[in-house]
mmCIF entry with sequence, helices, sheets and N, C-alpha, C, O atoms, coordinates in Angstrom:
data_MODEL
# 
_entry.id   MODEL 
# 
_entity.id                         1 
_entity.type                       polymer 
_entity.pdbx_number_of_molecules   1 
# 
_entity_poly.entity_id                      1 
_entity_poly.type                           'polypeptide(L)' 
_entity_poly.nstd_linkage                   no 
_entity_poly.nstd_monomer                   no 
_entity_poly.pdbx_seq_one_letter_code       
;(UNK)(UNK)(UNK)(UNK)(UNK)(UNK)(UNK)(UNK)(UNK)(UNK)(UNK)(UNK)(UNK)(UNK)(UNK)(UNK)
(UNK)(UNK)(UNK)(UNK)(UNK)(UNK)(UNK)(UNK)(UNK)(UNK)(UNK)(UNK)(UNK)(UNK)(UNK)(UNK)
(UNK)
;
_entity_poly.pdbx_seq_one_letter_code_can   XXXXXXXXXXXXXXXXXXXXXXXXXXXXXXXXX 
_entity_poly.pdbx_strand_id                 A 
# 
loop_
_entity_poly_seq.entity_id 
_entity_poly_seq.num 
_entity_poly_seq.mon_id 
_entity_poly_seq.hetero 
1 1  UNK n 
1 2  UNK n 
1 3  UNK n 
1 4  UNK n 
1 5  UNK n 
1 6  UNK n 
1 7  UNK n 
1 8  UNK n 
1 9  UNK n 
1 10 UNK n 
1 11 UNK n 
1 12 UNK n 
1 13 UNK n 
1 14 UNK n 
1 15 UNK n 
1 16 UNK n 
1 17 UNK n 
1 18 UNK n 
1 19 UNK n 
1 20 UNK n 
1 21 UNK n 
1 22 UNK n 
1 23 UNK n 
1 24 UNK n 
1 25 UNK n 
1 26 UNK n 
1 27 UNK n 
1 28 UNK n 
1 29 UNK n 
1 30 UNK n 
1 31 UNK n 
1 32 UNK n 
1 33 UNK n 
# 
_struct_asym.id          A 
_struct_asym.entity_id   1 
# 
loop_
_struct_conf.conf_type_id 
_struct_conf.id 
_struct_conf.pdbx_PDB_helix_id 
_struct_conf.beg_label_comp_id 
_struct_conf.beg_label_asym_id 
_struct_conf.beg_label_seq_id 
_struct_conf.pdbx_beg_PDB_ins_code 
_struct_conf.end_label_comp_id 
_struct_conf.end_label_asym_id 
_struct_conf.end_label_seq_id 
_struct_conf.pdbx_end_PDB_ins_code 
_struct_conf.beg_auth_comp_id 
_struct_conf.beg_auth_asym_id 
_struct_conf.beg_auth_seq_id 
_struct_conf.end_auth_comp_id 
_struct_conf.end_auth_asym_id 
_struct_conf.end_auth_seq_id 
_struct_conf.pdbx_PDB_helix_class 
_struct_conf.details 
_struct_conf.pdbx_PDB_helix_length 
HELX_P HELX_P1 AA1 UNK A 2  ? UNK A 10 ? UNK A 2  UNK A 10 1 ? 9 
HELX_P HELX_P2 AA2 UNK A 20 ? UNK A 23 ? UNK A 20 UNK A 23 1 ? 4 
HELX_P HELX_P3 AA3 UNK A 26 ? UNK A 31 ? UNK A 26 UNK A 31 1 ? 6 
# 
_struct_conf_type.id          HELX_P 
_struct_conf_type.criteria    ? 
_struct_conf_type.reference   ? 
# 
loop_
_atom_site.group_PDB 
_atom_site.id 
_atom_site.type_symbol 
_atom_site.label_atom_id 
_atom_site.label_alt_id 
_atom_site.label_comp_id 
_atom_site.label_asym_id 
_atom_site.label_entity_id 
_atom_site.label_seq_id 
_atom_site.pdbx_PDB_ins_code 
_atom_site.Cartn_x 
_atom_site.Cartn_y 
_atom_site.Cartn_z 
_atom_site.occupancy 
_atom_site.B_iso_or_equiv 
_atom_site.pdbx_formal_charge 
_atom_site.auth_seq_id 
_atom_site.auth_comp_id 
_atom_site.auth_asym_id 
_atom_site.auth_atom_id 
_atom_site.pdbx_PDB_model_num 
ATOM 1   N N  . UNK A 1 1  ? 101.374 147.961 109.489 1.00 0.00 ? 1  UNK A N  1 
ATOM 2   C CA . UNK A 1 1  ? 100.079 147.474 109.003 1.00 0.00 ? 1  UNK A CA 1 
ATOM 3   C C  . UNK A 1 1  ? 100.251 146.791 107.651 1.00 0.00 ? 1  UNK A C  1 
ATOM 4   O O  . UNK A 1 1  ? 100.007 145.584 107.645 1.00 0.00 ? 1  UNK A O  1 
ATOM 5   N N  . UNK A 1 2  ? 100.646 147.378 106.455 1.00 0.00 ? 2  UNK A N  1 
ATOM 6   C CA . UNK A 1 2  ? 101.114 146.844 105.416 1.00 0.00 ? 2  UNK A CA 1 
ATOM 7   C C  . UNK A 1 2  ? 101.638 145.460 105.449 1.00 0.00 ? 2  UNK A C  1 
ATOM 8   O O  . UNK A 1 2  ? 101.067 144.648 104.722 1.00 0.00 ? 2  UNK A O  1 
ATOM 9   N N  . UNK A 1 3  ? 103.182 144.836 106.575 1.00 0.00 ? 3  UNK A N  1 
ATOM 10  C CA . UNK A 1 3  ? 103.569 143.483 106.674 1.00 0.00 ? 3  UNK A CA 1 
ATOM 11  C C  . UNK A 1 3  ? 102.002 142.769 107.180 1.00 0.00 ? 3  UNK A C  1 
ATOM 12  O O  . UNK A 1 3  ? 101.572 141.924 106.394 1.00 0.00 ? 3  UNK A O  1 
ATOM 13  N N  . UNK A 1 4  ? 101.135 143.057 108.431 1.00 0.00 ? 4  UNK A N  1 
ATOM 14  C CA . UNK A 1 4  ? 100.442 142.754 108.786 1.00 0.00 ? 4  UNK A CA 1 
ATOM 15  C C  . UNK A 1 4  ? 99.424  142.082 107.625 1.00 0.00 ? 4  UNK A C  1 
ATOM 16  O O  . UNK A 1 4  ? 99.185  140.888 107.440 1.00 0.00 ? 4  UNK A O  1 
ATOM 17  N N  . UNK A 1 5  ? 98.936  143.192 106.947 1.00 0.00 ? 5  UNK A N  1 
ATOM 18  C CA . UNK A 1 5  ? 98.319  142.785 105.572 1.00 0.00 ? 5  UNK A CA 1 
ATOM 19  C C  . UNK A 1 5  ? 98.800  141.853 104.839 1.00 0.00 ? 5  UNK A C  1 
ATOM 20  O O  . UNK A 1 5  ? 98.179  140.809 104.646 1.00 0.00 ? 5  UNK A O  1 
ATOM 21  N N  . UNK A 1 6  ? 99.642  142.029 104.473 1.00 0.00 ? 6  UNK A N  1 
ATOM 22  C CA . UNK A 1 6  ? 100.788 141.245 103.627 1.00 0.00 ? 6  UNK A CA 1 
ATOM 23  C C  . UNK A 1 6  ? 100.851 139.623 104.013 1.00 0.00 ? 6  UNK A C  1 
ATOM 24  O O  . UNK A 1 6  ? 100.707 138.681 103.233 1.00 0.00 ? 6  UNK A O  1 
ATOM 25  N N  . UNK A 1 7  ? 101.143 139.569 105.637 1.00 0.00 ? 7  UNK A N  1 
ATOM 26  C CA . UNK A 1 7  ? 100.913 138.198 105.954 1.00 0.00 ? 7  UNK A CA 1 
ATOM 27  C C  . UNK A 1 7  ? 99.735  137.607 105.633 1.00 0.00 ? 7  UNK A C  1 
ATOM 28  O O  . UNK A 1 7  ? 99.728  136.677 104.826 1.00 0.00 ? 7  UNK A O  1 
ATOM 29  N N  . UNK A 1 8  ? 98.353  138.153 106.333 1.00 0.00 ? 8  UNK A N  1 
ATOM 30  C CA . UNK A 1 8  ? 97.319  137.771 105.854 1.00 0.00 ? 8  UNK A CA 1 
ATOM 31  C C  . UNK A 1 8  ? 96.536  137.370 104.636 1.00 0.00 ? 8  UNK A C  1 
ATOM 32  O O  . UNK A 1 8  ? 95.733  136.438 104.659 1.00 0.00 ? 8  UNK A O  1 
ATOM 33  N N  . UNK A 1 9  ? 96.836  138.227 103.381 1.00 0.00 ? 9  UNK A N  1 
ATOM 34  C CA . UNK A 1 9  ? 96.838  138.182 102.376 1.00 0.00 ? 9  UNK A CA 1 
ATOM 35  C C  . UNK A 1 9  ? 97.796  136.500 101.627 1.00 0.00 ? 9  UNK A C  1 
ATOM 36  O O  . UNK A 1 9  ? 97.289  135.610 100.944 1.00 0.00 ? 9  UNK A O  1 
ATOM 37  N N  . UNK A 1 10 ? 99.060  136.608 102.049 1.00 0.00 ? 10 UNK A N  1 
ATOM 38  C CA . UNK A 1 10 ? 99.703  135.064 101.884 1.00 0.00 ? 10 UNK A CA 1 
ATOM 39  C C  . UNK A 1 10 ? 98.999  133.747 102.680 1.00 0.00 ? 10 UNK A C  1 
ATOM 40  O O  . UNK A 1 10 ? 99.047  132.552 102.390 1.00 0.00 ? 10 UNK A O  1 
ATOM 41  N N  . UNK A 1 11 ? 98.379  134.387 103.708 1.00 0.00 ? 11 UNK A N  1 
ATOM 42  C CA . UNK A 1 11 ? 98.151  132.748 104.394 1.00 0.00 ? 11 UNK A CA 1 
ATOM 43  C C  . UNK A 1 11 ? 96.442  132.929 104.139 1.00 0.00 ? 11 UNK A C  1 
ATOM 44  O O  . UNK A 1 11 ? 95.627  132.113 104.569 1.00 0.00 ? 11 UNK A O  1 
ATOM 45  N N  . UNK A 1 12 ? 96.143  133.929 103.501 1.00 0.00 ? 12 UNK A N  1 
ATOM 46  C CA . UNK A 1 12 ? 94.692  133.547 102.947 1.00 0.00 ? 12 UNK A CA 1 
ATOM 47  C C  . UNK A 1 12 ? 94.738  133.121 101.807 1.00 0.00 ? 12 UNK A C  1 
ATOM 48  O O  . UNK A 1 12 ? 93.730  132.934 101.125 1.00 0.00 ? 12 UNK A O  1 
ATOM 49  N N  . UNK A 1 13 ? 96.144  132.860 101.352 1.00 0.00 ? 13 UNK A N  1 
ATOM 50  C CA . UNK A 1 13 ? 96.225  132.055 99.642  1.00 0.00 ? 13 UNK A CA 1 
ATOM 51  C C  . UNK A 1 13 ? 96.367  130.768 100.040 1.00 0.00 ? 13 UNK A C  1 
ATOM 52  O O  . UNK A 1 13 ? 95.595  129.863 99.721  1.00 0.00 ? 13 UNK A O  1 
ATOM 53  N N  . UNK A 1 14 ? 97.723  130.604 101.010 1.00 0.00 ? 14 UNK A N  1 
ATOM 54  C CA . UNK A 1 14 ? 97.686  129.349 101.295 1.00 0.00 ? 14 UNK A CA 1 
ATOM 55  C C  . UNK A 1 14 ? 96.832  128.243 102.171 1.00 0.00 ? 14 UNK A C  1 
ATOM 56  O O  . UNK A 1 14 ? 97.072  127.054 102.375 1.00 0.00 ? 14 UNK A O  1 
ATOM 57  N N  . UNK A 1 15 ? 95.926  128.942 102.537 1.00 0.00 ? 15 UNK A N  1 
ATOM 58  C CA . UNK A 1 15 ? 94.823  128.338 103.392 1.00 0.00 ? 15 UNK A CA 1 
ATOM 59  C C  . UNK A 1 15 ? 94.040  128.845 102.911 1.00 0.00 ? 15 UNK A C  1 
ATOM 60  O O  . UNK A 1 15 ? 93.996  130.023 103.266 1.00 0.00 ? 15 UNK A O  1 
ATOM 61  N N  . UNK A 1 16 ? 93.016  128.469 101.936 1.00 0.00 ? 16 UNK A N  1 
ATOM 62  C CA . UNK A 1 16 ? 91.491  128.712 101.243 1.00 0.00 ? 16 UNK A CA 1 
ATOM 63  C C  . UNK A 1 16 ? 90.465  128.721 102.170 1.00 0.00 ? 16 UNK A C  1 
ATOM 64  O O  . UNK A 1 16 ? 89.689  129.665 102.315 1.00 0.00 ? 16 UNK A O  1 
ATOM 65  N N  . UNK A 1 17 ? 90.443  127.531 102.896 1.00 0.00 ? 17 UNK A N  1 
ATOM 66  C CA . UNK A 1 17 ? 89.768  126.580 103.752 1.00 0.00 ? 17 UNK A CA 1 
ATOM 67  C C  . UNK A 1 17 ? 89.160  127.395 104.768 1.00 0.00 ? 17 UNK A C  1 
ATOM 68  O O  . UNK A 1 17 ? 87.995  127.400 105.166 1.00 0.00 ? 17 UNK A O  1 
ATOM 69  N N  . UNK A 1 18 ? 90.240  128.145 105.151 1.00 0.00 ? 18 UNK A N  1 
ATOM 70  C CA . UNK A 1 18 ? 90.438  128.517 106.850 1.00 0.00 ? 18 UNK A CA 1 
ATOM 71  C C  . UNK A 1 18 ? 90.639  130.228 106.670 1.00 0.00 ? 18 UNK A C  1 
ATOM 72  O O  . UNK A 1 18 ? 91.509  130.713 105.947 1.00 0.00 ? 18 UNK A O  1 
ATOM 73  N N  . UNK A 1 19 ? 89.682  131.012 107.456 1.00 0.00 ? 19 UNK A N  1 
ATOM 74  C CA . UNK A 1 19 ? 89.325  132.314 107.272 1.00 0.00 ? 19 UNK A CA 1 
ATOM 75  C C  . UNK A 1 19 ? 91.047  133.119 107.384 1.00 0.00 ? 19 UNK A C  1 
ATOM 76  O O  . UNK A 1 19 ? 92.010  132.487 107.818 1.00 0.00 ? 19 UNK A O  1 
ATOM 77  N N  . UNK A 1 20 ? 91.127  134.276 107.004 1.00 0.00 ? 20 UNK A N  1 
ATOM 78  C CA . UNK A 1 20 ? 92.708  134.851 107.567 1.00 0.00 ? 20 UNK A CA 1 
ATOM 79  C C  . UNK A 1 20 ? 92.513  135.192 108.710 1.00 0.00 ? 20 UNK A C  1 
ATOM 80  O O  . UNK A 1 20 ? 93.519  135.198 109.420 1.00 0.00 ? 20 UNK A O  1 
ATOM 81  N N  . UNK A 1 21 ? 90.837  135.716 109.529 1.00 0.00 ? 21 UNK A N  1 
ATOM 82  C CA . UNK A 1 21 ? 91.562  135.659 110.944 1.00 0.00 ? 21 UNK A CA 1 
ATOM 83  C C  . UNK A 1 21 ? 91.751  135.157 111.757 1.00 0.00 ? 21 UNK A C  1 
ATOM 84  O O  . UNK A 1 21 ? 92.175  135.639 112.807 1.00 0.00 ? 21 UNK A O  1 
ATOM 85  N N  . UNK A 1 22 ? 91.294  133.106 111.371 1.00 0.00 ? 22 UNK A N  1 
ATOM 86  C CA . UNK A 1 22 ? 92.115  132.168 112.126 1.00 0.00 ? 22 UNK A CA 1 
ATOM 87  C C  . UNK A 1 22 ? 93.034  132.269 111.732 1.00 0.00 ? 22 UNK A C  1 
ATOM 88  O O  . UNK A 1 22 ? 93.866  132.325 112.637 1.00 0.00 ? 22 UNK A O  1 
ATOM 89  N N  . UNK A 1 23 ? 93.614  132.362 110.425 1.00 0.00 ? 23 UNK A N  1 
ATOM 90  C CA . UNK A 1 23 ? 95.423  131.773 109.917 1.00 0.00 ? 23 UNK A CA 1 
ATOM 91  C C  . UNK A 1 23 ? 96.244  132.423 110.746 1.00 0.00 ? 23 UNK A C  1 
ATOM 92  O O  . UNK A 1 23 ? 97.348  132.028 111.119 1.00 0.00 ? 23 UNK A O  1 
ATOM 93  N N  . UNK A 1 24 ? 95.486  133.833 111.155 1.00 0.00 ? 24 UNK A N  1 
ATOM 94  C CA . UNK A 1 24 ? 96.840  134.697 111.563 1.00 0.00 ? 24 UNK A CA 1 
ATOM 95  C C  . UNK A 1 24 ? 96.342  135.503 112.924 1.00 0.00 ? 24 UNK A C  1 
ATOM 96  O O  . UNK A 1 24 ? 96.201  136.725 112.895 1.00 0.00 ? 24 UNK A O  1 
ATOM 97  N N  . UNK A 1 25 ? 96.087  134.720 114.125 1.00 0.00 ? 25 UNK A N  1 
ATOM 98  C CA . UNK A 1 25 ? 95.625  135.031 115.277 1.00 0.00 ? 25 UNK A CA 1 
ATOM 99  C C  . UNK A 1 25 ? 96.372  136.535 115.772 1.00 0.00 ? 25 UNK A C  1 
ATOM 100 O O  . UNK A 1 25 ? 97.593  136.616 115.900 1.00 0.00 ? 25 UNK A O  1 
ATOM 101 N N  . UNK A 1 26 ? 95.440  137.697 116.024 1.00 0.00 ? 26 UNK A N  1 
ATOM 102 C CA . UNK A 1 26 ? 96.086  138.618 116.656 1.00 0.00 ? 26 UNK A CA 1 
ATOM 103 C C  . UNK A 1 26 ? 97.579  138.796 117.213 1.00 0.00 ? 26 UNK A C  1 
ATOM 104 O O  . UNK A 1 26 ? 98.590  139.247 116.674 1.00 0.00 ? 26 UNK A O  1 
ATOM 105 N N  . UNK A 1 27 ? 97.323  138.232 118.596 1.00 0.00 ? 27 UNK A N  1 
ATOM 106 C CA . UNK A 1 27 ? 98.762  137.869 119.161 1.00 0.00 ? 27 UNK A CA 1 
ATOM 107 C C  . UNK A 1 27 ? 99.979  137.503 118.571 1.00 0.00 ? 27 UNK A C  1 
ATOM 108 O O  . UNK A 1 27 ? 101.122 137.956 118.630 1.00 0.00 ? 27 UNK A O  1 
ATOM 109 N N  . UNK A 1 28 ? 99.375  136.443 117.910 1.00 0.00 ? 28 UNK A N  1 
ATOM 110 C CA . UNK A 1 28 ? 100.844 136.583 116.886 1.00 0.00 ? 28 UNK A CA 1 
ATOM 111 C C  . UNK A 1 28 ? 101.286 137.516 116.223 1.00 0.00 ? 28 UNK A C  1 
ATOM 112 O O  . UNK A 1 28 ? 102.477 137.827 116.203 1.00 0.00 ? 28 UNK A O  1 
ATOM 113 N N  . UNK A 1 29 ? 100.412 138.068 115.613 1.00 0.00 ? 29 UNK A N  1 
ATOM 114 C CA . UNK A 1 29 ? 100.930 139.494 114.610 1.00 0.00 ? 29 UNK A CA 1 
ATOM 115 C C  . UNK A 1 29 ? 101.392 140.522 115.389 1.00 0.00 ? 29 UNK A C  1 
ATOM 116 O O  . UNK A 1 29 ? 102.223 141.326 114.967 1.00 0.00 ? 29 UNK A O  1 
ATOM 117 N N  . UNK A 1 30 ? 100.814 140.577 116.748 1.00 0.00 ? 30 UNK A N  1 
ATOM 118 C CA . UNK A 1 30 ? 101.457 141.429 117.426 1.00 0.00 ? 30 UNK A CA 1 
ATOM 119 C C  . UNK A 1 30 ? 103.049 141.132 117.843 1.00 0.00 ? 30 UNK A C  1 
ATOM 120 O O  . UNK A 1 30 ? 104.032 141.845 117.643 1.00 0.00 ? 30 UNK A O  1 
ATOM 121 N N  . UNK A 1 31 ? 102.945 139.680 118.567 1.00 0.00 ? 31 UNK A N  1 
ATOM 122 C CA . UNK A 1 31 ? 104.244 139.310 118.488 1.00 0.00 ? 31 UNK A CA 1 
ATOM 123 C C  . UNK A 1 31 ? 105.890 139.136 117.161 1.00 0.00 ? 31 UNK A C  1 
ATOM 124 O O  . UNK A 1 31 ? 107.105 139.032 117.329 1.00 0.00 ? 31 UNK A O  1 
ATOM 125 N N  . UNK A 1 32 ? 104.903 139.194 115.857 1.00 0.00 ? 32 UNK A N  1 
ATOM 126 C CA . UNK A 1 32 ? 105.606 139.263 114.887 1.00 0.00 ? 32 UNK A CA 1 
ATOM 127 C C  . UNK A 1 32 ? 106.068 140.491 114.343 1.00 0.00 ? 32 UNK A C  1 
ATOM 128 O O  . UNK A 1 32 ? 106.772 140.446 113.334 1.00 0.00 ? 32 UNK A O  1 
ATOM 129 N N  . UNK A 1 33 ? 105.707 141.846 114.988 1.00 0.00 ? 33 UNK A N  1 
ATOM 130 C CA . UNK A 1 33 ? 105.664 143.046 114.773 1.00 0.00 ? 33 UNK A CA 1 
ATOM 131 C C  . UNK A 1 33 ? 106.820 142.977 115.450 1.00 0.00 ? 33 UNK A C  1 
ATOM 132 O O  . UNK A 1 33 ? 107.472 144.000 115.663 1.00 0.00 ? 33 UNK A O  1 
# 
């Protein structure tokens, strides 16, 4: 959960624009686990 966070937290810096739970679609995080 923590990396999980962690990603989200980075691609909600680098994408302002765009919410974190488009940046970082479920599936992927699952797949990135």
């Amino acid at each position: 959960i923590a990396q999980y966070m962690a990603t989200v937290a980075r691609n909600g810096l680098r994408l302002k624009a765009v919410p974190t739970a488009k940046a970082v679609p479920q599936p992927a995080a699952k797949a990135h686990q």
